[in-house]
C-alpha positions as a Python dict, from the first residue, in 0.01 Angstrom:
ca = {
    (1, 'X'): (0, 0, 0),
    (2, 'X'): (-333, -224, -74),
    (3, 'X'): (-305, -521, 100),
    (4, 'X'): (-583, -711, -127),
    (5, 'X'): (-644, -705, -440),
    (6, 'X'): (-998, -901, -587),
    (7, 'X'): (-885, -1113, -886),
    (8, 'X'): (-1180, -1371, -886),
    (9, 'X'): (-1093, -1570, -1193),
    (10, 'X'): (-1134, -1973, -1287),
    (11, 'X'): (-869, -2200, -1347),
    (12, 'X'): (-698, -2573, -1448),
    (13, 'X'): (-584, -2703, -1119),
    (14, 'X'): (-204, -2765, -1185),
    (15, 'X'): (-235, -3038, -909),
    (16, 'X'): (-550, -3248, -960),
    (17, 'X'): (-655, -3142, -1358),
    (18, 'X'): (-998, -3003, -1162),
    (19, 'X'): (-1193, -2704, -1347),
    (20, 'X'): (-1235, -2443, -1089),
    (21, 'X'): (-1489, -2166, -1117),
    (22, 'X'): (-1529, -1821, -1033),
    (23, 'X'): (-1600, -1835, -636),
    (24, 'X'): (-1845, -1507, -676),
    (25, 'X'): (-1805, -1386, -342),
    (26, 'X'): (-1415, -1310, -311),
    (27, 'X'): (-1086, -1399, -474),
    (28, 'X'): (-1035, -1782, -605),
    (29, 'X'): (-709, -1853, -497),
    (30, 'X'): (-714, -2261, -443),
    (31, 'X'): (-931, -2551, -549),
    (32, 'X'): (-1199, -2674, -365),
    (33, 'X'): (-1124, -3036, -449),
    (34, 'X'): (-778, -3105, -346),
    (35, 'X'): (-727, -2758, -157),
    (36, 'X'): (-396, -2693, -351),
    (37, 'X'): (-322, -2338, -465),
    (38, 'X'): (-15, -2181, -677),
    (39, 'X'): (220, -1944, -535),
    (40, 'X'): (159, -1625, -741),
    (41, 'X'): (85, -1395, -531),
    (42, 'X'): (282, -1153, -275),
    (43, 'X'): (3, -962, -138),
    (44, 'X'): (-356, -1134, -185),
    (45, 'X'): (-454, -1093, -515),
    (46, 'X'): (-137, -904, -678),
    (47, 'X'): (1, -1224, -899),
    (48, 'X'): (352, -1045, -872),
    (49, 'X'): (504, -1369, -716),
    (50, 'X'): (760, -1556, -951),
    (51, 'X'): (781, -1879, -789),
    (52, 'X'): (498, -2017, -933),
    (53, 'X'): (503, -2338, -729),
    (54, 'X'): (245, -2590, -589),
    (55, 'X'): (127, -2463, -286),
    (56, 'X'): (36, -2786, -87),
    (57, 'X'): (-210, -2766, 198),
    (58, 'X'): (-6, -2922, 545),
    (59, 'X'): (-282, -2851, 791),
    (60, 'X'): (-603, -2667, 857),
    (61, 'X'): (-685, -2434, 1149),
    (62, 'X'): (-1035, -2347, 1289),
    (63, 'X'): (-1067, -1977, 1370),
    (64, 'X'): (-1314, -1866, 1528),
    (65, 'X'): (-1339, -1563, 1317),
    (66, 'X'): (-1286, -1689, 996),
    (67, 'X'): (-1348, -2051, 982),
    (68, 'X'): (-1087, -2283, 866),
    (69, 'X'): (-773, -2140, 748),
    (70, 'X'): (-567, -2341, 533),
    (71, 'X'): (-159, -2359, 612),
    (72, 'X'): (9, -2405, 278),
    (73, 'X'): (347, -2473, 188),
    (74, 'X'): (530, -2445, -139),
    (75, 'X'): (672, -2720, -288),
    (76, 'X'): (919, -2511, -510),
    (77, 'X'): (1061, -2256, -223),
    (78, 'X'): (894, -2367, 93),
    (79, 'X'): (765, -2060, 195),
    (80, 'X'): (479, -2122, 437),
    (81, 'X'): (129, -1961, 353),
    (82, 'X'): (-221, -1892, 493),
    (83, 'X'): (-588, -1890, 357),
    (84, 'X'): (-910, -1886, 460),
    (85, 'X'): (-1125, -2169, 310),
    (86, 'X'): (-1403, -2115, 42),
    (87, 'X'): (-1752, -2265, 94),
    (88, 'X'): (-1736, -2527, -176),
    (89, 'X'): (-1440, -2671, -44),
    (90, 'X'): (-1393, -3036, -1),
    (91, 'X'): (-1525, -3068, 364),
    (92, 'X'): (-1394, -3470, 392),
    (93, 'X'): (-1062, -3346, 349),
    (94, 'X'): (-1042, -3011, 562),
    (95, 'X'): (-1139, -3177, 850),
    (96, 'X'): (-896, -3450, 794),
    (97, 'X'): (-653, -3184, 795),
    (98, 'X'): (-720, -3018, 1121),
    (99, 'X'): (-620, -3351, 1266),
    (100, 'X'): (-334, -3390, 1059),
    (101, 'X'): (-55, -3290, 897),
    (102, 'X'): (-10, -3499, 558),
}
């Protein structure tokens, strides 16, 4: 089974109102202003999930292999998630992040 599927598409943040464009480089899965995401997928990239919830960012890691990851958590099911972060995120509020939960 494919575990990724590239779906690199802009969007209306459902959280903030924030146009988000095409990343280019990979899928777009959250925005890079307030970090939030929606919970549509099952496997990266798939949109099969029917939840359809806010996916909230509750922390950041730092990995060293793929930078900050981004531990979401749906505000509809609860189901805990993970992402790497995109380079236009907002940087300010990442880093806040790794020192908190909020």
């Amino acid at each position: 089974m494919k575990q990724f599927t590239k779906n690199d598409e802009g969007f209306i943040c459902e959280n903030c109102g924030n146009k988000v464009e095409k990343l280019g480089y990979t899928s777009r899965d959250h925005c890079p202003k307030c970090l939030c995401s929606k919970h549509v997928d099952k496997m990266p990239g798939d949109r099969q999930e029917e939840c359809h919830g806010i996916l909230r960012p509750i922390k950041v890691e730092l990995n060293s292999k793929k930078g900050y990851v981004i531990i979401y958590k749906c505000d509809k099911c609860g189901e805990i998630r993970k992402n790497k972060s995109a380079e236009d995120d907002n940087m300010d509020l990442l880093i806040k992040l790794t020192a908190e939960e909020i």
